[in-house]
ZAVOLUM-725688 format. One line per 8 residues: number of its first residue (from 1); their letters; for each residue z, y, x of C-alpha. Coordinates in Angstrom, 3 decimals, decimal comma, padded with zeros to 6 digits. Each point is the difference from the previous one (the first is absolute). Layout:
REM ZAVOLUM-725688
NUM	A	Z/Y/X ~ ...
This chain:
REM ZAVOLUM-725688
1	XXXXXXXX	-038,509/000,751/043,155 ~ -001,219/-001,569/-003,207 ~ -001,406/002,324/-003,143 ~ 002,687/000,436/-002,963 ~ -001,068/-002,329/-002,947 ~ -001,861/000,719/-002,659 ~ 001,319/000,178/-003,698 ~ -001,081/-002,766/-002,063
9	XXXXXXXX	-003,436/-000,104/-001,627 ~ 000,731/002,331/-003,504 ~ -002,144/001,735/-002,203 ~ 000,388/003,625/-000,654 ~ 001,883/-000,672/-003,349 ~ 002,581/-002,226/001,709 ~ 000,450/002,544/002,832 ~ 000,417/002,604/-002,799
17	XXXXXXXX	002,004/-001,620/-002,078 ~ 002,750/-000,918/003,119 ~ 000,076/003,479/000,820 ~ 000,866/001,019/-003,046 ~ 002,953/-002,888/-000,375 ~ 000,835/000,940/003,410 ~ 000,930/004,040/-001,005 ~ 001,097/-000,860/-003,332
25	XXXXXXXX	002,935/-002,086/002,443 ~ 000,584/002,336/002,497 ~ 000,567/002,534/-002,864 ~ 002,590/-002,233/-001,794 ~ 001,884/-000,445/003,289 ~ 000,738/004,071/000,426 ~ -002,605/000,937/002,843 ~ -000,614/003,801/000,062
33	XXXXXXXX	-003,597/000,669/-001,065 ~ -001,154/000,486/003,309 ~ 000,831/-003,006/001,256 ~ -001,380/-001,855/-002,794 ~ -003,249/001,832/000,540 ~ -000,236/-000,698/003,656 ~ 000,874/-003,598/-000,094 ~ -002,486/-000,488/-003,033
41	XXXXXXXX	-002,572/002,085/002,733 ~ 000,918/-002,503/002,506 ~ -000,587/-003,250/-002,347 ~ -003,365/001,772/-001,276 ~ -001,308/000,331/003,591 ~ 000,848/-003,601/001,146 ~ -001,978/-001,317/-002,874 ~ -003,034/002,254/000,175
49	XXXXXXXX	000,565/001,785/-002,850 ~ -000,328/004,114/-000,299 ~ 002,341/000,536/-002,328 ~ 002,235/003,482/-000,266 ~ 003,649/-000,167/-001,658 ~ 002,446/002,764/-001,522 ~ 002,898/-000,903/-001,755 ~ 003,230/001,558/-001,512
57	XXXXXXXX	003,183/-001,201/-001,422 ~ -001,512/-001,637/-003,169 ~ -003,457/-000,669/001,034 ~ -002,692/-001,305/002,240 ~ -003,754/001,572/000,311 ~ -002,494/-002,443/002,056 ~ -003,219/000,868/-000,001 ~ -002,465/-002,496/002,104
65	XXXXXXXX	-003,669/000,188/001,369 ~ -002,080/002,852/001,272 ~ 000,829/003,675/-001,136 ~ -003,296/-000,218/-002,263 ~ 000,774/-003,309/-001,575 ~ 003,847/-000,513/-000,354 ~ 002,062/-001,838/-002,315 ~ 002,999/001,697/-000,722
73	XXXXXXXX	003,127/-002,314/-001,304 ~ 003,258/001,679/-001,370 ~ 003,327/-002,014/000,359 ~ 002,989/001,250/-002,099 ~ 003,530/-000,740/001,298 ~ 003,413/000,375/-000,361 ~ 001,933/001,565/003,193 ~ 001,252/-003,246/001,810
81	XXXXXXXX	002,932/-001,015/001,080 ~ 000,840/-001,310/003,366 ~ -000,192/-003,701/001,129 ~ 000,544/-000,463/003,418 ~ -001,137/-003,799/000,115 ~ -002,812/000,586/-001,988 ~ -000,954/003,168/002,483 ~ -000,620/-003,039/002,630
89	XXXXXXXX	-001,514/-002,341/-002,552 ~ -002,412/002,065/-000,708 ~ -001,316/001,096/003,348 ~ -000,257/-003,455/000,871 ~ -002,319/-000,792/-002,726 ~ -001,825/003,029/000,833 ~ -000,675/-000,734/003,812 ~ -000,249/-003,424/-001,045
97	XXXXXXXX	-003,473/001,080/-001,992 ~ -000,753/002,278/003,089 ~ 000,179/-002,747/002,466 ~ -002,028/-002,163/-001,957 ~ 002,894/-003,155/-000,826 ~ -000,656/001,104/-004,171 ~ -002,792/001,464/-001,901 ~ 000,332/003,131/-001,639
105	XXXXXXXX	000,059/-001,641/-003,385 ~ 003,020/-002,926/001,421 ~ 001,497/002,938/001,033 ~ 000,263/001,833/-003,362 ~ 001,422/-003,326/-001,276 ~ 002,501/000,247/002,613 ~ 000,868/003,826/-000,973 ~ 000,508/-001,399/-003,441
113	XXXXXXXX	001,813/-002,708/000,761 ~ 002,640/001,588/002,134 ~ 000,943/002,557/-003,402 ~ 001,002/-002,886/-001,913 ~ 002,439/-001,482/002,502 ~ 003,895/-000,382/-000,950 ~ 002,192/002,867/001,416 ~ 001,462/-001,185/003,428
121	XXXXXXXX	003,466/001,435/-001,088 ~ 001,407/-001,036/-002,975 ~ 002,279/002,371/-002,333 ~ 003,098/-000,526/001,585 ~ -000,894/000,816/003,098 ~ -001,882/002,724/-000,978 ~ 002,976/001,563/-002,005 ~ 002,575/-000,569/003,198
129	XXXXXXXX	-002,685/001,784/001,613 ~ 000,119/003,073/-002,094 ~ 003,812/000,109/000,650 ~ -000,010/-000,571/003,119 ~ -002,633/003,017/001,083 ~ 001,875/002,161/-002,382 ~ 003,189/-000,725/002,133 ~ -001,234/000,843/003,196
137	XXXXXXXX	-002,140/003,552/-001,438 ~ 004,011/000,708/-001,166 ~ 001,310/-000,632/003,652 ~ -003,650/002,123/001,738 ~ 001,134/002,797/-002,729 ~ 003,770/000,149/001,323 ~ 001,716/-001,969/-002,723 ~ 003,152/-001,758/000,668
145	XXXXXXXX	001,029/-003,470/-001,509 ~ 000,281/001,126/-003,966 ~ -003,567/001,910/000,398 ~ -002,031/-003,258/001,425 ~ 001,517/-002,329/-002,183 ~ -000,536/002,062/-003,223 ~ -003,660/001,181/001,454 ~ -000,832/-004,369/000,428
153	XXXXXXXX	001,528/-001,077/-003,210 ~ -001,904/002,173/-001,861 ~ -003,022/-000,605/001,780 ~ 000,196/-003,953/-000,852 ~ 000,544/001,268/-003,485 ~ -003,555/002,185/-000,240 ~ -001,606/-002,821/002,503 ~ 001,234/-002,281/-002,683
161	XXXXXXXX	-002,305/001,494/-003,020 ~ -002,814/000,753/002,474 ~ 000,022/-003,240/001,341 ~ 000,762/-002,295/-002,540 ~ -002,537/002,337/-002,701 ~ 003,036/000,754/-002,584 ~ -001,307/003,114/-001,582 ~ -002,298/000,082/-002,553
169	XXXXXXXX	-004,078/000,836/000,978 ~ 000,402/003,153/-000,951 ~ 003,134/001,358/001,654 ~ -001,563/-001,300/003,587 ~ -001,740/003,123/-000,029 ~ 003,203/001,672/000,404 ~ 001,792/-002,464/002,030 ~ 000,402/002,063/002,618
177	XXXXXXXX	001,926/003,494/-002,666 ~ 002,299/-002,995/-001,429 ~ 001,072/-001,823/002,681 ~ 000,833/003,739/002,026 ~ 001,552/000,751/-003,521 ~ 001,861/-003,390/000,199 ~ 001,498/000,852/003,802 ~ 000,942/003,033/-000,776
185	XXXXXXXX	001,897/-000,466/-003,178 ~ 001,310/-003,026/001,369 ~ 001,403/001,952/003,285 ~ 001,322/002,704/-002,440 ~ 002,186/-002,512/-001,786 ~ 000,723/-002,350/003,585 ~ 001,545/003,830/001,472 ~ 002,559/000,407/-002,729
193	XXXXXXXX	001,773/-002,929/001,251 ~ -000,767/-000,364/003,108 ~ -000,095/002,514/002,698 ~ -003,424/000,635/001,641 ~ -003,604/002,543/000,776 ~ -001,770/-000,067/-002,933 ~ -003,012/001,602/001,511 ~ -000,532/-002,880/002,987
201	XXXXXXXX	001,140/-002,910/-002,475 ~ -002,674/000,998/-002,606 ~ -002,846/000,359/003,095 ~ 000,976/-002,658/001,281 ~ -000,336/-001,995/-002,732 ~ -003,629/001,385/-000,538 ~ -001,145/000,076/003,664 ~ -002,144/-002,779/-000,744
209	XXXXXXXX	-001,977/001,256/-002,930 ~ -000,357/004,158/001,840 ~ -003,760/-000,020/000,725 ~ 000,470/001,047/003,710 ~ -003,353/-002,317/000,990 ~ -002,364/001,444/-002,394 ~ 001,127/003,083/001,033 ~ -000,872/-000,735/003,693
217	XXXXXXXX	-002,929/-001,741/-001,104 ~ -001,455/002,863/-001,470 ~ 001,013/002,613/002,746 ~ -002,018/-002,767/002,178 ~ -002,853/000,312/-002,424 ~ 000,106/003,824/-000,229 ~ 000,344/000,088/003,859 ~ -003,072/-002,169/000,234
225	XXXXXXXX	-002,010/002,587/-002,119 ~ -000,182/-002,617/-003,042 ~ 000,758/002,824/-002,321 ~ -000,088/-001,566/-003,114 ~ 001,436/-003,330/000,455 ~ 002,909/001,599/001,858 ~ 000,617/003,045/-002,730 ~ -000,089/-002,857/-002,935
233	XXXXXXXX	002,427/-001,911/002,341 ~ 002,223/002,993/000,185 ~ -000,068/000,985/-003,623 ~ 000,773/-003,352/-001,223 ~ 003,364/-000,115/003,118 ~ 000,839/003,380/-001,555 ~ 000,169/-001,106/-003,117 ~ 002,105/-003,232/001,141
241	XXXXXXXX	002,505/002,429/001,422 ~ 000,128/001,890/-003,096 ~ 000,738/-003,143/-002,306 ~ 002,953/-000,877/002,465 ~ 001,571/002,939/000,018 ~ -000,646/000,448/-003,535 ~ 001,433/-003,102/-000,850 ~ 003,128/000,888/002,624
249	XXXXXXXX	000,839/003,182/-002,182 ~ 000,118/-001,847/-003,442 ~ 001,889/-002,732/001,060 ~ 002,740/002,539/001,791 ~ -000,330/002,234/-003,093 ~ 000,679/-003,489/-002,304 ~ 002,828/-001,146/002,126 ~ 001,525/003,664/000,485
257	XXXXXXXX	000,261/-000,428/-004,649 ~ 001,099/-003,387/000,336 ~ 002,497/-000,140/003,263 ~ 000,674/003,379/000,481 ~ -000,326/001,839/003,157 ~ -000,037/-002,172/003,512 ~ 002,030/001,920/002,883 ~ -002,380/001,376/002,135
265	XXXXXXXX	001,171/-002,067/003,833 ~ -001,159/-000,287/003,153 ~ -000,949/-003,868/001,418 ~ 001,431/-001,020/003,027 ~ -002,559/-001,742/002,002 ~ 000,651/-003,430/001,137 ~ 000,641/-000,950/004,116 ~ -002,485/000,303/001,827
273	XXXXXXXX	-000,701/-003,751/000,793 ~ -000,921/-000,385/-003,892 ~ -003,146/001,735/001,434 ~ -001,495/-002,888/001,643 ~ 001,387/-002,536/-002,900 ~ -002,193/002,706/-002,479 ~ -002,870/-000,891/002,160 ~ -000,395/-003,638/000,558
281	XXXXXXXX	000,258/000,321/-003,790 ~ -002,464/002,535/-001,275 ~ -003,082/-001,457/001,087 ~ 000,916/-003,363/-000,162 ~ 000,615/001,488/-003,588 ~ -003,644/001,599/-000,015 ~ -001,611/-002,941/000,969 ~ 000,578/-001,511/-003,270
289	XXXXXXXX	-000,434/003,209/-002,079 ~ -003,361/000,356/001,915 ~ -000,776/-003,562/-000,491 ~ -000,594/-000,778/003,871 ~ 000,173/-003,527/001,549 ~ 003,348/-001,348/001,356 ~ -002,142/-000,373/003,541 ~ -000,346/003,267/-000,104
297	XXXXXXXX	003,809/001,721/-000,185 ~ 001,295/000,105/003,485 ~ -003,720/002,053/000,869 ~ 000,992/001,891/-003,015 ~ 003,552/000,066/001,172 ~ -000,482/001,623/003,514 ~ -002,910/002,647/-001,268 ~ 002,935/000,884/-002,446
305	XXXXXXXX	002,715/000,415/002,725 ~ -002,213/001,642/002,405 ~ -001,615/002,773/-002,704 ~ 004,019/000,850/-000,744 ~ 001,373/000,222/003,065 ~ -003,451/002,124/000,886 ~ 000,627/002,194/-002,519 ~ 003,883/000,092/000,347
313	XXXXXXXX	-000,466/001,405/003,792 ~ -002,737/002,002/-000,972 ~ 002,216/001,623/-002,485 ~ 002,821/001,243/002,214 ~ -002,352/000,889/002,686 ~ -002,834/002,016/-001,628 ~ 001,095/000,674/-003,439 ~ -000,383/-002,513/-003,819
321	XXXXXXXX	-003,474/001,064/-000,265 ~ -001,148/-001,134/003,733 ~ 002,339/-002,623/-000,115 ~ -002,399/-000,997/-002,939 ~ -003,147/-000,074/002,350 ~ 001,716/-002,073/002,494 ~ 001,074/-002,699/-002,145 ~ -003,206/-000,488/-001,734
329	XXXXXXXX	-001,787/000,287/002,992 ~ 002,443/-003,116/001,439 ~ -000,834/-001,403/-003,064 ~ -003,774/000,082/000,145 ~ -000,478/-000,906/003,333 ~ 002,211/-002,964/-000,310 ~ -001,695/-001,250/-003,024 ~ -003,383/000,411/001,598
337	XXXXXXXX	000,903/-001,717/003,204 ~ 001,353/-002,808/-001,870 ~ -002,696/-000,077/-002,419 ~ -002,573/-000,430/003,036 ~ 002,610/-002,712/001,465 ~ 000,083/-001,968/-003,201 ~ -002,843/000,258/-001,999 ~ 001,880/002,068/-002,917
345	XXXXXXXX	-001,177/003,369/-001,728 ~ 002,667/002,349/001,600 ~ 001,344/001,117/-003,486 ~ 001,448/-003,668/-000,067 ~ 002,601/002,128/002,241 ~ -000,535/003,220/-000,077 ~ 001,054/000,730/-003,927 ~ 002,976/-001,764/000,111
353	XXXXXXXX	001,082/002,238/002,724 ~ -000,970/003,270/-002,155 ~ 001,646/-000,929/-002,276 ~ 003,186/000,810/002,810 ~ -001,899/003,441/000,614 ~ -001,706/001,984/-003,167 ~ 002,535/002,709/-001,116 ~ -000,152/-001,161/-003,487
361	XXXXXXXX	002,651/001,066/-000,610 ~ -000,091/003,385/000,867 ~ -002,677/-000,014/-002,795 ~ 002,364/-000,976/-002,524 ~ 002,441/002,256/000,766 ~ -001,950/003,065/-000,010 ~ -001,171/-000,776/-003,601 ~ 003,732/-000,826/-000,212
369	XXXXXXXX	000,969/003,363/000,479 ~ -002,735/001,595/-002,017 ~ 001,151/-001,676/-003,101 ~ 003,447/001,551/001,442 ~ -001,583/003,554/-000,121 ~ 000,669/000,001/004,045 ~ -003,421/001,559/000,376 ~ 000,340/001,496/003,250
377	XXXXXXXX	001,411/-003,636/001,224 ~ -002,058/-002,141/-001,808 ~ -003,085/002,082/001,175 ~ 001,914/-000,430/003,858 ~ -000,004/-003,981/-000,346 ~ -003,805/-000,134/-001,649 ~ -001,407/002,333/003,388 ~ 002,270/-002,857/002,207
385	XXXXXXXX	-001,323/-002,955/-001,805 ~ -003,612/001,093/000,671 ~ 000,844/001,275/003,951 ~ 001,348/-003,799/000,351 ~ -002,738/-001,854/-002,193 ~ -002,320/002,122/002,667 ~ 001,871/-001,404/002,966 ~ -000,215/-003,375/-001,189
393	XXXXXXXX	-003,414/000,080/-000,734 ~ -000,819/001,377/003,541 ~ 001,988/-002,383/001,648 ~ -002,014/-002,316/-001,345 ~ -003,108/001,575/000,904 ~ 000,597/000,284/003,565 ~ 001,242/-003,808/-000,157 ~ -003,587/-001,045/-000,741
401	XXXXXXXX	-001,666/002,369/002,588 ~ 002,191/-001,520/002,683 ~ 000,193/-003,658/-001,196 ~ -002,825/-000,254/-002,224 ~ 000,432/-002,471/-003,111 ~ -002,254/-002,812/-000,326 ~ -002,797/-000,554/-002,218 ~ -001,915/-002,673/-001,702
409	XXXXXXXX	-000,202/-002,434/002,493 ~ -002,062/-003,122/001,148 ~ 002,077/-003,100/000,701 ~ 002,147/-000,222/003,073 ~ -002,437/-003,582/001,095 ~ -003,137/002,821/000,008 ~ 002,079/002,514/002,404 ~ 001,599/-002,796/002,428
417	XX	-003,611/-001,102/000,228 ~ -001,235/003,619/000,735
C-alpha cells in the first residue's frame, strides 16, 4: 500500500489564493452552500491549511490561520448558473492540485482559464433546445398535439432573446416577467384561432425558466440547518415565482383587450407511446440547456428515465407526494453510483433528472390562482408544493445515506496502487 501524494510545494498565499478561486467556481456552477463549504473543507485539509468557510447565494467568507490570528477574505458573487461540463472541469483541476500534478497557483490559472472558454453549444442548438424541453414539459403536463407545439415554439422564441442577448442591459433584469408576459399574450392570441389549454400551453412554454432547482436547493440547505443561505435561496425562488406569474396575468389581461376572450377547453393528451418519444428528448434537451458534454447524455439519459418511471410507480402506488421521494431517491442513488463509476460529480446526472421531478409547477399555479382570488385553492396547491418539495428533498437525503456521494478525491493511479 503506498502513502497518497503530497500536494505540490506552495506557499500559504498560493494555497489561499486557490481556495478562494476554487469556491468562487463551485459557486458560479450552482452548488448549494453546503456543499461548497465542505468541498472547500476538504481542499483546505489536503493542503494543510485551517481555514473555515460560510457562504450564501451572493457571497463567500474564508477566513484562514489560527482562531487568534486569521485573515478573513470576503468574495461577492452573483447566484450561478449551472454548467454541467464545467462541474467536471473544475473538480479535476481541484484534485489535480490535491494530488500534487499542479501547484496551487497553476491551478488558479487553470480555474481562470476554463471561464473564458467558448460555449460548447452554439445558439442554434441552444434555441432548438429550449423548444424542444418546452415540448416535452407540454406532453409531462397532459397536453395534446396543439399544447406541445405552441408550449416549444414559444420557448425557441424566449430561448431566442436569452440566448442570442436581444434585449437591452437593462430589461435582462426582467427577462424572466417579459418573456412569461410574451407566452402568455402570445397563447391568448394562438387560442382564438386555434383550439387548445391555455393553462398547459403557457407552462409549458415556461417550464424551463420556473425555478423548481433553487427551490430544492434551498429546502436542501434549510434541511441541512444552513439557515441563512437556504432562507436567501428561498426568498429570491419566491420571488422568481412571483415575477412569472406576474408576468402570466398581464400578458392574459393584454391579450384578453386585444383578442378577446379564449374558450376555456380541455387538452386531450397525446397516446401514450409519445411518453417515451417525450423522454429520449427532454434530457437530451437538458444536456444542452445545462451545458453538459455530449459523452455524457446517454448517463444523463438513463438517470432521467429511471427517476420518471420511479416516480411514475411511486405515484400510483403511494400517493404524488411519495411518489416524489421515490423518484428522487432513484435519482440520487443512480447519479451517485455512476458518479463513483465514472469519475463525475453526481449532479452531472442527477439535476437533469429533477428537472423531470420538482413540482414547479404546482408553485406556479398556486400563485396562479391567488392572482385569481381562488384563495382557498391557491392556498391548497402552495401546502402541496411544499409536502412534494419535502419529499423530494428527502428522497434525496436518504439517497446519500444509502449510496453515499463522493468527495474530493485523489487520482484513480493513487487508489489502484492502494
Amino acid at each position: 500500500m503506498t502513502n497518497p501524494p503530497r500536494p505540490a510545494p506552495h506557499t500559504a498565499e498560493d494555497a489561499n489564493a486557490f481556495l478562494l478561486g476554487l469556491g468562487r467556481s463551485f459557486h458560479a456552477l450552482g452548488y448549494p452552500s453546503h456543499r461548497v463549504e465542505e468541498m472547500l473543507g476538504d481542499a483546505a485539509e489536503r493542503l494543510g491549511v485551517e481555514g473555515q468557510f460560510f457562504t450564501t447565494p451572493t457571497s463567500i467568507f474564508a477566513a484562514f490561520g489560527a482562531q487568534d490570528a486569521q485573515r478573513t477574505f470576503l468574495v461577492r458573487l452573483e447566484p450561478g448558473d449551472l454548467h454541467l461540463e464545467h462541474l467536471g472541469r473544475v473538480q479535476s483541476i481541484a484534485e489535480d492540485v490535491l494530488d500534487g500534478r499542479l501547484t496551487p497557483r497553476e491551478g488558479l490559472t487553470a480555474l481562470e482559464a476554463l471561464q473564458r472558454e467558448p460555449p460548447r453549444w452554439n445558439a442554434a442548438t441552444t434555441i432548438l433546445a429550449f423548444g424542444l424541453a418546452a415540448g416535452a414539459a407540454g406532453h409531462f403536463l397532459g397536453g395534446g398535439l396543439p399544447e406541445v407545439l405552441t408550449a416549444g415554439g414559444l420557448a425557441m422564441l424566449t430561448g431566442g432573446l436569452a440566448t442570442l442577448h436581444l434585449l437591452p442591459d437593462g430589461m435582462r433584469r426582467f427577462f424572466e416577467v417579459f418573456a412569461a408576459f410574451v407566452v402568455s399574450f402570445a397563447v391568448g392570441g394562438i387560442a382564438m384561432r386555434t383550439p387548445l389549454s391555455t393553462y398547459v400551453a403557457t407552462l409549458g412554454g415556461l417550464m424551463v425558466l420556473l425555478p423548481g432547482l433553487p427551490f430544492s436547493a434551498a429546502m436542501s440547505e434549510l434541511n441541512s440547518q444552513h439557515l441563512v443561505s437556504g432562507t436567501a435561496r428561498l426568498t429570491g425562488a419566491i420571488v422568481r415565482f412571483v415575477g412569472l406569474a406576474f408576468g402570466v396575468a398581464l400578458g392574459s389581461r393584454v391579450a384578453h383587450l386585444v383578442f378577446g376572450t379564449p374558450p376555456h377547453l380541455t387538452a386531450h393528451a397525446l397516446p401514450a407511446w409519445a411518453t417515451w418519444i417525450a423522454l429520449a428528448i427532454a434530457p437530451l434537451a437538458f444536456t444542452v440547456l445545462m451545458r453538459a458534454r455530449p459523452v455524457d447524455a446517454p448517463a444523463i439519459l438513463a438517470v432521467c428515465i429511471a427517476a420518471y418511471w420511479g416516480s411514475h410507480f411511486g405515484s400510483h402506488a403511494l400517493g404524488p407526494e411519495l411518489g416524489v421521494f421515490l423518484g428522487a431517491f432513484v435519482a440520487a442513488a443512480a447519479s451517485n453510483l455512476l458518479a463513483h463509476r465514472r469519475g463525475v460529480p453526481p449532479l452531472v446526472t442527477l439535476t437533469p433528472a429533477l428537472l423531470l421531478l420538482v413540482p414547479g409547477s404546482v408553485g406556479f399555479r398556486s400563485l396562479a390562482l391567488l392572482l385569481d382570488q381562488a384563495v382557498v385553492d391557491g392556498i391548497q396547491a402552495a401546502f402541496r408544493m411544499i409536502i412534494m418539495f419535502s419529499a423530494l428533498v428527502a428522497g434525496l437525503q436518504v439517497a446519500a445515506v444509502a449510496v453515499p456521494p463522493p468527495r474530493l478525491r485523489l487520482s484513480r493511479r493513487t487508489h489502484a496502487n492502494a
